[in-house]
N, C-alpha and C positions, 0 to 999 in steps of 0.2 A: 486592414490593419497589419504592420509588419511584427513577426514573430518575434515575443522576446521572450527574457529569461522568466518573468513571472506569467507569462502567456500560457506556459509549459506547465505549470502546476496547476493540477485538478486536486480539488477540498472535497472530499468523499466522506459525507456524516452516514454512521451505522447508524438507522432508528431513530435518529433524535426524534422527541416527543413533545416542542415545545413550537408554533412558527415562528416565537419571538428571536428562538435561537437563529433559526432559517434563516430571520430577516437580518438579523445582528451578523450573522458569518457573512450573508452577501452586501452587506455594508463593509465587510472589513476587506473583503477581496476587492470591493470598488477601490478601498482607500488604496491599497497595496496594489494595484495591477493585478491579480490573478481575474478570471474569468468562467472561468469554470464548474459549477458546483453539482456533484452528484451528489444524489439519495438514495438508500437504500431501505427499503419499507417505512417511509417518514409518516407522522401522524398529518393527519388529514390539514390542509391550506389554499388558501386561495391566493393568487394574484395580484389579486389586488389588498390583500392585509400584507403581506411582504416591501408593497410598493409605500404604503402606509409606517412601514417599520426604515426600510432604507430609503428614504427619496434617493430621485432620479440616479437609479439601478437598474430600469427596464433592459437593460441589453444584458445583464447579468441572469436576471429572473426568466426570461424568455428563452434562455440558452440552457437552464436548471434538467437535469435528465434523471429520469427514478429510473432504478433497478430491483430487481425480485431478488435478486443475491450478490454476496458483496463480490464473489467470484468475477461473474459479469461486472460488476464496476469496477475492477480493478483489470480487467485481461489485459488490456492495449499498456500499462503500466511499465515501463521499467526501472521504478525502484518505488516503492511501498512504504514510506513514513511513516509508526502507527506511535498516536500519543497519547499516552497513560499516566496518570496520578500516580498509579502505584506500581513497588518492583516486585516482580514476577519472580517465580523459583528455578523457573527453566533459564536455562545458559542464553539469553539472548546478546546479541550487540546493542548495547543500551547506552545511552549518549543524551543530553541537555540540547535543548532547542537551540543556541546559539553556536554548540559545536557540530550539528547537524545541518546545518543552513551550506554551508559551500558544500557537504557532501552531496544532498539532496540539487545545491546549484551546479555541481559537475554535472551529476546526473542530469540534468533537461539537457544538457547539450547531446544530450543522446536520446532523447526522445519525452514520452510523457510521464511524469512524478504525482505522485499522491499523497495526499496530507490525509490519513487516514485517523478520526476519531469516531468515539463511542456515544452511548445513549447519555444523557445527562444523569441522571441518578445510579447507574453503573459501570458507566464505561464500556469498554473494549471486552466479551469475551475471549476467553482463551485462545476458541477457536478460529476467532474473528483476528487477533494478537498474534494468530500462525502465519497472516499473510504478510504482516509487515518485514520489510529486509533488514531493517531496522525499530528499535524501539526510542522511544524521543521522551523525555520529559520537559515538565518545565520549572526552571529553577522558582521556588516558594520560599515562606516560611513553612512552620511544622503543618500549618493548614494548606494540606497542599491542594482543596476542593476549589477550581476555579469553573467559573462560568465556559460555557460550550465556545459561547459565540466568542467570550474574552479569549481562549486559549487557540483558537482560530486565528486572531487577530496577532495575539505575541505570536505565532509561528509566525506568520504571513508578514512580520515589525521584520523580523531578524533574518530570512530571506530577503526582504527587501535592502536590510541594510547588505547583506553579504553580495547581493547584486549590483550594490554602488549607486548603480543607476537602472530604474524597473523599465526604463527605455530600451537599454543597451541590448544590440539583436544576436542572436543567437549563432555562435561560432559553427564551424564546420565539423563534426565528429574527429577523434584523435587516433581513434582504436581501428583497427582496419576490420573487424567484425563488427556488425550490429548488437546494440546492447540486447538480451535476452527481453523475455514480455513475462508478466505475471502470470496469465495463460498459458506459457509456455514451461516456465516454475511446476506450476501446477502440474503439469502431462509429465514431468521428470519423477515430481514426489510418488506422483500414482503407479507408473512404472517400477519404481526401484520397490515399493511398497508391496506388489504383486510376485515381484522378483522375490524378496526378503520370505515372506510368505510360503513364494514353492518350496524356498531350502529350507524351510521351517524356522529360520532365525528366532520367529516371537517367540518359540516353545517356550523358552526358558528365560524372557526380556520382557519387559515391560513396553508393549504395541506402542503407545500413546508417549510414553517417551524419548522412544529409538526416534520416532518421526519427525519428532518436536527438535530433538538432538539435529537428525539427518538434514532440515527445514534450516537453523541456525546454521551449523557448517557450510551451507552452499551459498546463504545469505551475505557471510562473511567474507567469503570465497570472491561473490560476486564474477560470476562466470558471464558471458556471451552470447551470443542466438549458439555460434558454432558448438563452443562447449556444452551448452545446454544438452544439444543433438546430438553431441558425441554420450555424454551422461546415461541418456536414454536408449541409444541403440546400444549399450552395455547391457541395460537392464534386459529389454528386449531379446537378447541373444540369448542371454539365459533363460528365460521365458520361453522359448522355441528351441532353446536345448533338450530342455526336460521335457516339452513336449514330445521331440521325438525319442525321445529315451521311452518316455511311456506307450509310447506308439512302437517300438519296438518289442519292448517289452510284452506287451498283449500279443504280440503275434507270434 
């Protein structure tokens, strides 16, 4: 099957607790061309109730892959969509589903995109809301509680529309470095995290929202595989600075 732009988007449910949703999201990805559907600690399903909820899906349900952590479902990622009912207090990049669609569409041209949502009766954790590059809504009325599997489906509507056509194959990269991976996000924040640390920056800051800060700024940023690396061997150097500082020091 030739690679396209909805090929490129993996639907990653944190928890969901229901299989009706399971079955309702890998209905909506049939409709839409995507393919892909991760799980992260999903409540218990079988194969054949899914196949009973989307007919003829089996190439959908058979490709479904669980995860122990949403870390692992996101690594191979280069950009992180998380969608939430509600707005958060932390400075995120926060945007409506219809103006998120060509951002998240640039992005597959550069590799694999994640439609990242939460449990049904609560959503997205904080901490789970730290991996997104992005924060997405979707435009309501004042009830802004929609169904898992429905809010899967309007993301997956409005990509499809912003792709024109869920055929059309996937261009050649623009940027002459590879887009950075979520994984690789990941080993920047823990770095600079440990760096921040030895100079004792948290003394007198709030740990959980310098990171959350630091997390936002690079999101927005939207850095590179190269930048990434450059990021990290910063942190790193000072991390081996004061190492040997203290290794001196003792002696």
């Amino acid at each position: 099957m030739p690679e396209t732009i909805l090929s490129r988007v993996v639907v990653v449910l944190y928890e969901p607790q229901d299989p009706v949703n399971i079955g309702g999201t890998v209905r909506a990805m049939k409709n839409m061309g995507a393919r892909d559907l991760r799980l992260v600690r999903p409540c218990e399903y079988t194969d054949v109730r899914l196949a009973g909820i989307a007919h003829g899906t089996a190439d959908i349900i058979e490709r479904i892959r669980h995860f122990d952590t949403l870390d692992e479902a996101l690594a191979d990622c280069v950009k992180v969509a998380a969608f939430t009912a509600r707005r958060r207090a932390a400075k995120r990049l926060l945007t409506d589903a219809r103006e998120a669609a060509p951002i998240i569409q640039a992005a597959a041209h550069e590799g694999t995109v994640a439609l990242l949502f939460g449990r049904e009766d609560s959503g997205l954790p904080n901490e789970a809301m730290d991996r997104g590059h992005l924060v997405v809504t979707i435009s309501t009325t004042e009830h802004s509680s929609l169904n898992l599997a429905q809010a899967v489906l309007l993301s997956l509507y409005e990509l499809h529309l912003a792709a024109a056509d869920a055929t059309r194959y996937i261009a050649p990269p623009k940027r002459d470095a590879p887009a950075a991976l979520a994984a690789e996000y990941e080993l920047m924040f823990s770095d600079a995290e440990k760096a921040l640390e030895q100079v004792q920056f948290f003394k007198t800051r709030h740990h959980e929202r310098i990171m959350r800060s630091i997390r936002s700024l690079a999101f927005r940023a939207s850095p590179d595989k190269r930048e990434i690396a450059l990021l990290r061997a910063m942190s790193i150097e000072v991390l081996r600075t004061i190492d040997r500082i203290k290794r001196g020091l003792a002696s």
